[in-house]
C-alpha positions in Angstrom: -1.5 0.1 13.1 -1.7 2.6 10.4 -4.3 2.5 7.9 -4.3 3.2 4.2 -6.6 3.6 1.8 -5.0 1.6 -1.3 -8.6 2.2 -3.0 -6.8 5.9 -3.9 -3.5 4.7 -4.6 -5.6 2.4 -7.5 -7.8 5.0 -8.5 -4.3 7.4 -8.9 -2.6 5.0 -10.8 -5.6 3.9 -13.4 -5.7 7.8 -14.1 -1.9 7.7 -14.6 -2.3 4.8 -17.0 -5.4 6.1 -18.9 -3.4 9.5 -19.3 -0.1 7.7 -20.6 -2.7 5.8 -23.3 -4.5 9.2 -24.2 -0.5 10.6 -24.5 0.7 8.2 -26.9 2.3 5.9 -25.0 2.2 2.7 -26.3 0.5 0.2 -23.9 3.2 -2.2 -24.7 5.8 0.3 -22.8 3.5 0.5 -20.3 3.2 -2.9 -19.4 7.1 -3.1 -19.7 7.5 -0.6 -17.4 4.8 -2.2 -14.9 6.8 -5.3 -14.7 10.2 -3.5 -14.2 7.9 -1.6 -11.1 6.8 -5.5 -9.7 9.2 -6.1 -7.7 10.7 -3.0 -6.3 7.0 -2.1 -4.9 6.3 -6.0 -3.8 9.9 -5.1 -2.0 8.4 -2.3 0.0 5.5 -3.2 0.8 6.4 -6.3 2.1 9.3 -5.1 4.0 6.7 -2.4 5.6 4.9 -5.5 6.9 8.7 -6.4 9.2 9.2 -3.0 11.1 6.1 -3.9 13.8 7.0 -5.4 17.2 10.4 -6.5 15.8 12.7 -5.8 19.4 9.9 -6.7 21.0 9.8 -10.5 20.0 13.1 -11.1 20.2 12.9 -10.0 23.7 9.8 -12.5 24.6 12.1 -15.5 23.3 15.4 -14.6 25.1 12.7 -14.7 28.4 11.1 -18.2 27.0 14.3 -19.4 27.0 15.8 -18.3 29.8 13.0 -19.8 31.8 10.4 -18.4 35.1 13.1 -18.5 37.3 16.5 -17.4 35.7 17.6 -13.8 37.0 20.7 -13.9 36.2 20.4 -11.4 32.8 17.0 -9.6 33.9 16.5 -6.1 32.0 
C-alpha cells in the first residue's frame, strides 16, 4: 500500500489559498470554486480506494461458491 503524506498536500493548498487572498481574489470566489472542486476530488479519491485486490476477490467467491470439491472450472 502506498503511502501519502496529505499533511503536504494541506500545507500546498493553504499556501495556494493565502496567495489567492493576498492576490485579490475575493474569498467568496474562492469558496465557490472549493465547492465546484468537492466532488470531483471526493470522486478520485474515493475511487483510488477500489483499484486494490479487485480480480482477486472476485476470484475467492467464484471458489466459495463452487465448493472444496468442484474441479470442473479449476484455473
Amino acid at each position: 500500500m502506498k503511502s501519502r503524506n496529505y499533511g503536504l498536500y494541506a500545507v500546498a493548498l493553504a499556501i495556494v489559498v493565502v496567495g489567492a487572498i493576498w492576490a485579490g481574489v475575493p474569498v467568496g470566489t474562492l469558496a465557490l470554486l472549493g465547492l465546484v472542486l468537492v466532488c470531483p476530488l471526493m470522486m478520485i479519491f474515493m475511487m483510488r480506494g477500489m483499484h486494490g485486490n479487485h480480480g482477486d476477490q472476485h476470484r475467492h467467491d467464484d471458489a466459495d461458491r463452487r465448493g472444496p470439491h468442484d474441479h470442473s472450472t479449476m484455473r
